[in-house]
N, C-alpha and C positions, 0 to 999 in steps of 0.2 A: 347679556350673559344669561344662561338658563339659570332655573332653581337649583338649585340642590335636594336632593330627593330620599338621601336615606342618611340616619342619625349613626353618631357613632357606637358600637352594640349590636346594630342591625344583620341580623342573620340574612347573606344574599346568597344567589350561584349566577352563574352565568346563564343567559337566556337559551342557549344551544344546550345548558344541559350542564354537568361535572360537579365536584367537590362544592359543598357547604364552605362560605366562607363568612369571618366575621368584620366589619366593617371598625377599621382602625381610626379613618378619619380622610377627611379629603387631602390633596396634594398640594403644596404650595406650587403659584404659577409658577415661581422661581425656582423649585426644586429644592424647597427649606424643609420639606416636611409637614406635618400636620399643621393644616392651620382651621379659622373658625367659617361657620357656614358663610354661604354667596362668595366664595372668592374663587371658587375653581370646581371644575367636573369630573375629574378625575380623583375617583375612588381607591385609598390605600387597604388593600383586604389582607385579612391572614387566612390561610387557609384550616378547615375545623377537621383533619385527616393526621393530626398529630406528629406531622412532617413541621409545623410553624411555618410553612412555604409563605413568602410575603410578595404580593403583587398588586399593581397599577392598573387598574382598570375603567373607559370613562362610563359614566352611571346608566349610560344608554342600552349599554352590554348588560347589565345588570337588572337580577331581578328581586324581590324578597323569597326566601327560603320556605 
């Protein structure tokens, strides 16, 4: 399984570009929600656009702000 790459607090965007977003915590493989680093790649973001828009994104897509 890859690393994990960014800490929860981490200001990211997406590499093609868009909204600041801030990093909630990775996803359980199971779909439980936050869980703690190396268990999964799939990043939970909140978006920093004062919508709270909440999204799934995996870290790959992902860049630091």
């Amino acid at each position: 399984m890859a690393a994990q790459i960014f800490d929860k607090g981490d200001v990211v965007r997406l590499k093609s570009g868009g909204t600041k977003m801030t990093v909630k915590g990775y996803k359980s493989m199971l779909g439980l929600g936050s869980i703690p680093k190396e268990s999964s790649t799939d990043v939970i973001c909140i978006w920093n656009d004062g919508s709270d828009i909440q999204r799934t994104y995996h870290q790959d897509l992902l860049e630091l702000a």
